[in-house]
ZAMARNU-126408 format. One line per field, with one value per residue (C-alpha): residue number from 0; x, y, z. Coordinates in Angstrom, 3 decimals. Example, Ala and Ser with C-alpha at 12.3 -4.5 7.8 and 13.67 -1.06 7.14 Angstrom:
nr: (0/1)
c1: (12.300/13.670)
c2: (-4.500/-1.060)
c3: (7.800/7.140)
This chain:
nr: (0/1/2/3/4/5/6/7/8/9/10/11/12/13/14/15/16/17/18/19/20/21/22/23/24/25/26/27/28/29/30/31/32/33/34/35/36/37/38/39/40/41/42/43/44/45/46/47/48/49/50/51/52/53/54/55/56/57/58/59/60/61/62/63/64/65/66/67/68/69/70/71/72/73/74/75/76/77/78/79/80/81/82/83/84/85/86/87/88/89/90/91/92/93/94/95/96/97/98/99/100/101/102/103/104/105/106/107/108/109/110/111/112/113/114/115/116/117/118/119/120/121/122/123/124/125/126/127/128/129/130/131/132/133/134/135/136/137/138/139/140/141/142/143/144/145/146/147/148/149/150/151/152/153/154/155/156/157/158/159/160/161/162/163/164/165/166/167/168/169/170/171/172/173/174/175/176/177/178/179/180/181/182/183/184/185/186/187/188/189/190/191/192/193/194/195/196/197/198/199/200/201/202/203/204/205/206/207/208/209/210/211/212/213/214/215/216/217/218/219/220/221/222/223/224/225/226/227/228/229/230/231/232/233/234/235/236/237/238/239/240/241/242/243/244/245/246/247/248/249/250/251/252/253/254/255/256/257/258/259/260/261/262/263/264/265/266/267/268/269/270/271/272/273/274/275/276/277/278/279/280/281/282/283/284/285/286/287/288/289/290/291/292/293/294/295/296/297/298/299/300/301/302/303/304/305/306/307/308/309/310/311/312/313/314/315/316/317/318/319/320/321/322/323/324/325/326/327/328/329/330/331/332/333/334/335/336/337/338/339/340/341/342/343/344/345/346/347/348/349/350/351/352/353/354/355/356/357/358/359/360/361/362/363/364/365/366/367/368/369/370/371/372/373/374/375/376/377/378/379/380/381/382/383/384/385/386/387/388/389/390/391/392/393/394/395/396/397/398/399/400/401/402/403/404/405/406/407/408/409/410/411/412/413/414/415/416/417/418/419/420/421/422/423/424/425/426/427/428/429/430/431/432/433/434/435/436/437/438/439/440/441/442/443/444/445/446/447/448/449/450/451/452/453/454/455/456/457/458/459/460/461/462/463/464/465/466/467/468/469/470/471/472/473/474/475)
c1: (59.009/61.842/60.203/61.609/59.296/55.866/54.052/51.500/47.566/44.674/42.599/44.905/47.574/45.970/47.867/48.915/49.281/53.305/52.951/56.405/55.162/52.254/51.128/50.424/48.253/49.436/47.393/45.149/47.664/50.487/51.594/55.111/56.086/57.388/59.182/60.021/63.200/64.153/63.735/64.496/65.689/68.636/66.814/69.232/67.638/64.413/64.972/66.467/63.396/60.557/62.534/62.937/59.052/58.251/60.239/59.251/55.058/55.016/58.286/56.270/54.586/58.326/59.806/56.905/54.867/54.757/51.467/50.311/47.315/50.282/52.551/49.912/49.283/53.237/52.923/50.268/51.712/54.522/52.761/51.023/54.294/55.672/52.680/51.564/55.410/55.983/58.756/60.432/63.402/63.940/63.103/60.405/57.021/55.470/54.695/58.227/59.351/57.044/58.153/61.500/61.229/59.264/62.013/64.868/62.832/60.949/62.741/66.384/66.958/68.024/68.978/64.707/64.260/67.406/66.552/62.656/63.523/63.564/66.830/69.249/70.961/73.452/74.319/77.439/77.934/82.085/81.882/79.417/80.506/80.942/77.812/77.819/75.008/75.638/72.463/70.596/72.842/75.847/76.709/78.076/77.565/78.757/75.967/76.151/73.679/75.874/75.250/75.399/78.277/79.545/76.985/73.958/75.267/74.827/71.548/70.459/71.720/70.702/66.868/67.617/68.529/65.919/63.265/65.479/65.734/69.363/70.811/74.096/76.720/80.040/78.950/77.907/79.937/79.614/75.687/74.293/70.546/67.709/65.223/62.756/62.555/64.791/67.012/69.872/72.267/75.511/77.290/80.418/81.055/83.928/86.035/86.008/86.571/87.400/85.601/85.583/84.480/81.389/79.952/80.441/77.609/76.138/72.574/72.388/68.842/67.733/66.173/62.010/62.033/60.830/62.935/61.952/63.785/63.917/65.963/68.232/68.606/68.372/70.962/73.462/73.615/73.059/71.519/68.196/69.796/71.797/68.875/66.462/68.878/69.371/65.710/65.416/67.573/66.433/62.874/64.001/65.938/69.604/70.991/72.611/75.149/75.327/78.513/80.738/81.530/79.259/76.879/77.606/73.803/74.108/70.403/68.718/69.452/68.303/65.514/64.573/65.093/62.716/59.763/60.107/59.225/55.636/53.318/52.966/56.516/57.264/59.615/61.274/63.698/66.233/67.615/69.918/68.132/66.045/63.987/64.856/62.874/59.085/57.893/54.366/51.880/48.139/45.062/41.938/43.650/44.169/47.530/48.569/51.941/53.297/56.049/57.501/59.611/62.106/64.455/67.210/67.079/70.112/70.068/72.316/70.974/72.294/69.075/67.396/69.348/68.131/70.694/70.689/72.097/69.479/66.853/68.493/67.627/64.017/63.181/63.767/61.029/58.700/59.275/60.345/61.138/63.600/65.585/66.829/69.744/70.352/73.813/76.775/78.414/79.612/79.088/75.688/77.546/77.670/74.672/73.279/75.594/74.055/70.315/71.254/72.873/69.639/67.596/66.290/67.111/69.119/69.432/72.277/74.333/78.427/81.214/83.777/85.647/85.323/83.106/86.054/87.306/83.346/84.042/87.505/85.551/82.571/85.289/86.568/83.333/82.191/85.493/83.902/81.402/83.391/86.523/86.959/89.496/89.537/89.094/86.415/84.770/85.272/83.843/80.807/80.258/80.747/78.119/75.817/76.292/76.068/75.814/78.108/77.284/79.471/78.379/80.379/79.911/82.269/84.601/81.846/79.340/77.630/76.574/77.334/77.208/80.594/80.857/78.061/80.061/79.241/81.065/80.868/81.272/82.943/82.619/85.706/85.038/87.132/85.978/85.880/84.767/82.453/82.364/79.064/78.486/81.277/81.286/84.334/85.990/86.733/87.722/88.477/90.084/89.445/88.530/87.573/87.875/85.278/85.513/84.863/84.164/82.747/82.264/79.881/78.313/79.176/78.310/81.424/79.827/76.750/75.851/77.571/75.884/75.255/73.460/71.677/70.558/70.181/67.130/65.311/64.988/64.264/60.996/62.601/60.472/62.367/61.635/63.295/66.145/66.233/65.906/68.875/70.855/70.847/72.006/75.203/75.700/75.922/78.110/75.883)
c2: (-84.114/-82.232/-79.158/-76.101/-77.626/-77.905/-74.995/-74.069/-74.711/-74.436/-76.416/-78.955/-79.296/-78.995/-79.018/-82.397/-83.251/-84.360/-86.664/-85.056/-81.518/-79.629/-76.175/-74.746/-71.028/-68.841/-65.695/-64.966/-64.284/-65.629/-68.985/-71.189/-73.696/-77.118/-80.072/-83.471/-83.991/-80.693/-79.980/-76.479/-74.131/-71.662/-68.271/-68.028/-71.067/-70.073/-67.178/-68.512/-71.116/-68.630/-65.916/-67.790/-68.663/-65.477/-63.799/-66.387/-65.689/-62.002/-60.186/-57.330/-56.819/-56.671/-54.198/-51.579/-52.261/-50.003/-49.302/-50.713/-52.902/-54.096/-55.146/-56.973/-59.274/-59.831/-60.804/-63.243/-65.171/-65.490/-67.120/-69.451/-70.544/-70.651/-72.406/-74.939/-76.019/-75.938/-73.865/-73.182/-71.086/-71.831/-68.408/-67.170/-67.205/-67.640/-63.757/-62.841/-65.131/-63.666/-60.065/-60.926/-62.535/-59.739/-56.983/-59.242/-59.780/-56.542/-53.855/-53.325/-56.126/-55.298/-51.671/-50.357/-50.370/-47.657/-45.932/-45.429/-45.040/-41.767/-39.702/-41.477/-38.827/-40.734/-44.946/-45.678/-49.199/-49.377/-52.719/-56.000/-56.669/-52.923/-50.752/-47.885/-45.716/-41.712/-40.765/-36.643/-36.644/-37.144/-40.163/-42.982/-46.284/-49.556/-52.115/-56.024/-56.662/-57.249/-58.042/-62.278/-61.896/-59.273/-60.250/-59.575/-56.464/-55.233/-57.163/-54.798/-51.515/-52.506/-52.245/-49.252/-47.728/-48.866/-46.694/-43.830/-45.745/-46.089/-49.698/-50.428/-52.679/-52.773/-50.615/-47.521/-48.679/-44.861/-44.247/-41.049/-41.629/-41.540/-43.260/-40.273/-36.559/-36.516/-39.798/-39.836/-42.478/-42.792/-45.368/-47.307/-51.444/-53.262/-52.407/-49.236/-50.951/-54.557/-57.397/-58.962/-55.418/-55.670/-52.095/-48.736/-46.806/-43.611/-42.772/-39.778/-38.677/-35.438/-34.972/-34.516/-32.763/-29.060/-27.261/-24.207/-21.190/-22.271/-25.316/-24.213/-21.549/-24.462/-26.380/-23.829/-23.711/-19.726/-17.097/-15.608/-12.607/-14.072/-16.014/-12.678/-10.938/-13.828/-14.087/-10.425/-10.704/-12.926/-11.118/-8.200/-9.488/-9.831/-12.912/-15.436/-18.430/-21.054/-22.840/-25.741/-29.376/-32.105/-32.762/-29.253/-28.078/-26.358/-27.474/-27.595/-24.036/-23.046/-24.765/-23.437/-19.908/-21.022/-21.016/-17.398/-16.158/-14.888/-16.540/-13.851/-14.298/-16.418/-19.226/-21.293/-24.059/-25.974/-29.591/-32.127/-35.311/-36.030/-33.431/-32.151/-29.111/-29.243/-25.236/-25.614/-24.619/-25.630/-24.214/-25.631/-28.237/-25.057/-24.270/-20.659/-19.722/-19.745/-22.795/-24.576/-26.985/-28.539/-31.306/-31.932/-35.354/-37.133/-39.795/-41.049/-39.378/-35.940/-34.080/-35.942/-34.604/-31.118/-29.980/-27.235/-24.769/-24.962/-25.262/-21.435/-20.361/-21.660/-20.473/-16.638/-16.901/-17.643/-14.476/-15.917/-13.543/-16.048/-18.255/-21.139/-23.565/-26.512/-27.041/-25.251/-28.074/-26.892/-24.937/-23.960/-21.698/-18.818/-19.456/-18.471/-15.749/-13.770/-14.441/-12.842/-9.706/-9.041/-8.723/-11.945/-12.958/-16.515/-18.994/-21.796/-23.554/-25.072/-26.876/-24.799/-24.312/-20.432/-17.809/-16.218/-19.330/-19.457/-16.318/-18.156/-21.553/-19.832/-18.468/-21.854/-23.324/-20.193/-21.142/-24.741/-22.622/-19.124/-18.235/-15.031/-14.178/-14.684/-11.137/-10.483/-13.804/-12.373/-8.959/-11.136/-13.380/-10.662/-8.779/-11.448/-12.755/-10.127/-12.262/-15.796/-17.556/-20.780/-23.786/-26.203/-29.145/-29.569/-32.381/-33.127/-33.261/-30.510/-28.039/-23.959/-21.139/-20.051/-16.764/-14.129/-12.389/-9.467/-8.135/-5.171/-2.896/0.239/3.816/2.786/-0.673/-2.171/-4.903/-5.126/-8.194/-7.373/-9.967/-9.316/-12.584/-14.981/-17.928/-17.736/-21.462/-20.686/-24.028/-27.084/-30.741/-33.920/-36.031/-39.502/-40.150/-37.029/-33.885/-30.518/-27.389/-24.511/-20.752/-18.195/-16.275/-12.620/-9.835/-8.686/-5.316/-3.699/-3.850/-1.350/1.782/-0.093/-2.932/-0.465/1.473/-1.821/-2.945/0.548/0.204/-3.143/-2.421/-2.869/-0.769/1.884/0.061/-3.581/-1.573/-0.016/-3.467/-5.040/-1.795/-2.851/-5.800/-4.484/-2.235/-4.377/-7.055/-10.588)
c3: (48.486/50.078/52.211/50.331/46.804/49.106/49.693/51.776/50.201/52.465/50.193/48.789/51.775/55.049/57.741/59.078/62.645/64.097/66.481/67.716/67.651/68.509/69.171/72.516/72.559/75.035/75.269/72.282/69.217/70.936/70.565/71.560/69.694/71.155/69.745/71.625/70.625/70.160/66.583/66.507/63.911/63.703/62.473/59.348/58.215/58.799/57.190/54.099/53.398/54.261/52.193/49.086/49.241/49.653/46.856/44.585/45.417/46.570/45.322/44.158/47.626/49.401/46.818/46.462/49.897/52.782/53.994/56.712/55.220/52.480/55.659/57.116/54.173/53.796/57.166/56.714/54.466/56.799/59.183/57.308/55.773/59.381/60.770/57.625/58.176/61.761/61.245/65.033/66.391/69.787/72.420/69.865/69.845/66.571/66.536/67.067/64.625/61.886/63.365/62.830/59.195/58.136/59.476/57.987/54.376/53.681/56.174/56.978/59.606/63.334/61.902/61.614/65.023/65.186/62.042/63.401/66.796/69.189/70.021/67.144/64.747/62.728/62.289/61.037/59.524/59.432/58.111/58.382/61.988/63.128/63.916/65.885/66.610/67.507/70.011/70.083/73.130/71.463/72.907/70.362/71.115/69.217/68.923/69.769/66.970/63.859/60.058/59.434/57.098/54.092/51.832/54.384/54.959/51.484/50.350/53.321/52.319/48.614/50.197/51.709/48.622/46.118/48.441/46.622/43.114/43.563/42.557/44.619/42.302/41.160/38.125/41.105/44.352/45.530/46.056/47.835/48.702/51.126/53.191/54.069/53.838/56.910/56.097/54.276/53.379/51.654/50.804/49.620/48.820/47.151/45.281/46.874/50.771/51.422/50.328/53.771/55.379/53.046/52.977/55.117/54.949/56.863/57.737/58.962/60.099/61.147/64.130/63.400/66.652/66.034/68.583/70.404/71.259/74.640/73.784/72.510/75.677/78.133/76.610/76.190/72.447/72.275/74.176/73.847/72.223/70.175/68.526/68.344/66.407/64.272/63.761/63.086/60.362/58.432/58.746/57.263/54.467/55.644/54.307/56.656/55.906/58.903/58.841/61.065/60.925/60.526/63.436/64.798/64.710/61.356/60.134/63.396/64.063/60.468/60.585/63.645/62.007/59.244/62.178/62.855/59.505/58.704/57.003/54.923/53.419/50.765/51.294/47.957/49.894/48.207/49.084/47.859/47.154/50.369/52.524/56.193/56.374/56.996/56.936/55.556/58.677/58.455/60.747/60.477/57.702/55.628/54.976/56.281/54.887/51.703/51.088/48.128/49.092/46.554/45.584/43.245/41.053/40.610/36.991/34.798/32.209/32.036/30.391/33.336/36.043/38.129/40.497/42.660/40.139/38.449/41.018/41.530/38.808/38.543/42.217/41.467/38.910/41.959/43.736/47.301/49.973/51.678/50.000/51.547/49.701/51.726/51.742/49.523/48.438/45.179/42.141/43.528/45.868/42.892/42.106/45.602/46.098/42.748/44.386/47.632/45.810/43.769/47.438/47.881/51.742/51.371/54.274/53.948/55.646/54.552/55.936/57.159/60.889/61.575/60.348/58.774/57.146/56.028/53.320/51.981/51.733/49.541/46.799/46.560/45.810/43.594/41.451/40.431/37.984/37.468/36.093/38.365/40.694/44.661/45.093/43.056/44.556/47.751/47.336/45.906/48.718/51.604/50.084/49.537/53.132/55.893/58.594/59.233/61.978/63.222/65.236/66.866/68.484/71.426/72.794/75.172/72.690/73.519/70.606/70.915/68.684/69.335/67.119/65.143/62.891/60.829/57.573/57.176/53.660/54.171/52.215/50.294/49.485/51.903/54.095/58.114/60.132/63.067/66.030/67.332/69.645/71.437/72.922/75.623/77.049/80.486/81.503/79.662/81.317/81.448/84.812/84.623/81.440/80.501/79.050/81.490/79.200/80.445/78.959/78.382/75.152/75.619/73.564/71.418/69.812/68.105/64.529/62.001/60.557/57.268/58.307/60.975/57.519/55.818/58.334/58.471/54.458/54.460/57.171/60.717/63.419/65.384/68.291/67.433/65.992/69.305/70.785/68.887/69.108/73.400/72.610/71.672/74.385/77.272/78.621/78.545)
């Protein structure tokens, strides 16, 4: 009987001893196997037999496990499998051989311990043999560890995927999907890149860390100021859009805003497929503020599908104080602009590369569900958004607000931007191979009359107007 047809029984197949082989304990759970003439295995081998037991006895635990007790019986059967058939790869001990098969069958192979680790922000699969990892640091570095071949690549990121119910084939070669609240993934195979490249994907996860004001002070990202007024703003009902480039700090520094609201304030919080933000607080395991958290569903099926448009529109029945939309990616964009002109204080962030270029990018998007002109769109979307603020990350990696901007509404209708806070480059080279940037965030000027009037309506007290008014009067 050929190895791959017997399978391990404890009644009916005990273990027989090989003369050749025999197992040596090490320390407790530990154990090395050892074969006279050097029977060993390669691990793809190993991996293929053990696998296609596995699947064929305990599919339904690989699919839809994940808790721990559910992990440990996958892994159980492993090892008896391994152990009933002396199963040996040389350099492992039978635990990391069973560690190894497990991560490879039921996890995301050499890629979970990047994916779960500490400090990562983004993996970027190129192509089967081309993994680079981007660290909190914003450091990139490409990985040894590589796929076995095209096809391992995507039987991987087709796991990854069915967490979000998403089934990667040549039908849907484009899939956008996620992990975890804060993991997202999107993805593209054949015919869409090369067959031999396999699949480019992106996993971009979002740092769990809750920052603190401080932070963001210590590292240079903005001044103390600069984040009080933002803060205050947002408090008392002055809608704020957060915009720049991918990995420029957009979400972290929204979130972050999200910490310095009240409890008593209402909060309604809109995402696109998987979750980032995590506002609810609890004392004493009683929850103090008031959160809904939300998420679009993406199906086939049309009458199925609940995008953030809609999400919109449900979320004013719910009487939030502060809004919060992800991401404008889209037609949403109008939608979000008519919640923050009835009152409602809205929080979101959107791709653009100045706060200026922030207003012409919302008009655009507006356009995809509203046959209106730019100007009108742009009257809209100034009034709706106050305050822009623009992130960058930096050619050293390092992450700055470079500009506050306010718009403000005159008498007459017109329109005039406000820079309130500047980041200024003072010195930018490169030595060594590295980038040298330094500057400093100044303060540009105060707050206008309207948005002064604005804040007293909307609750301020004289004495944080007073506070924020100082702000604008002196050189930072």
């Amino acid at each position: 009987m050929s190895r791959k047809n017997r399978r391990p029984d404890t009644e009916n197949n005990p273990v027989q001893t090989n003369e050749k082989s025999h197992i040596i304990s090490m320390t407790g759970s530990q154990s090395l196997f050892f074969s006279s003439d050097g029977n060993t295995r390669e691990f793809s081998s190993a991996l293929h037999e053990v696998q296609e037991y596995i699947s064929s006895k305990y599919a339904t635990l690989i699919t839809d496990g994940g808790t721990e007790e559910v992990k440990a019986q996958v892994k159980r059967y492993i090892a008896k499998y391994v152990q009933d058939y002396r199963i040996t790869v040389a350099d492992m001990t039978q635990p990391q051989l069973v560690d190894s098969l497990y991560t490879e069958m039921a996890e995301f192979s050499f890629l979970t311990k990047y994916i779960y680790g500490n400090g990562i922000e983004e993996i970027d699969i190129n192509a089967w043999n081309d993994v680079e990892v981007q660290y909190s640091s914003g450091i990139t570095k490409k990985l040894d560890e590589r796929f076995d071949s095209p096809e391992h690549a995507v039987n991987v990121v087709r796991r990854m995927l069915h967490v979000s119910g998403m089934v990667l084939d040549n039908a849907s070669p484009a899939i956008l999907g996620h992990l975890s609240k804060n993991i997202r993934i999107a993805v593209l195979k054949a015919p869409l890149v090369d067959e031999d490249v396999g699949v480019a994907a992106s996993i971009r996860i979002v740092n769990p860390q809750s920052m603190k004001k401080g932070d963001f002070i210590h590292g240079g990202t903005a001044t103390e100021s600069m984040l009080d007024f933002l803060a205050e703003c947002l408090r008392y009902g002055i809608s704020i859009c957060v915009a720049g480039a991918t990995s420029s700090g957009k979400t972290t520094l929204a979130g972050w805003l999200l910490t310095t609201i009240p409890d008593n304030k209402r909060i309604f919080t809109i995402e696109n497929g998987s979750r980032e933000l995590a506002l609810v607080r609890r004392k004493d395991d009683k929850v103090v503020n008031s959160v809904i958290h939300t998420l679009t569903r993406d199906s086939e099926n049309e009458r199925q599908r609940i995008d953030q448009t809609e999400l919109l529109d449900m979320s004013l029945r719910f009487n939030p104080d502060i809004l919060v939309v992800g991401e404008m990616r889209g037609a949403e964009a109008n939608a979000a602009q008519e919640a923050a002109r009835t009152g409602v204080a809205v929080l979101t962030t959107i791709h653009s590369n100045s706060c200026e270029a922030t207003y012409r990018r919302m008009v655009s998007l507006c356009k995809r569900a509203v046959d209106m002109s730019d100007e009108t769109l742009m009257g809209y979307v100034t009034e709706a958004y106050p305050i822009v603020v623009f992130c960058k990350q930096l050619e050293n990696k390092q992450r700055r607000v470079m500009e506050i901007m306010e718009c403000e509404i005159l008498p007459d209708g017109s329109r005039n931007v406000r820079p309130l806070f500047r980041y200024d480059i003072t010195e930018n080279r490169l030595e060594d191979g590295k980038f040298i940037i330094s500057g400093q965030h100044c303060v540009v000027q105060g707050i206008s009359k309207s948005l002064q009037k604005r804040f007293l309506e909307n609750g301020m007290p004289q004495d944080t107007m007073k506070k924020i008014l100082k702000m604008g009067g002196a050189r930072q």
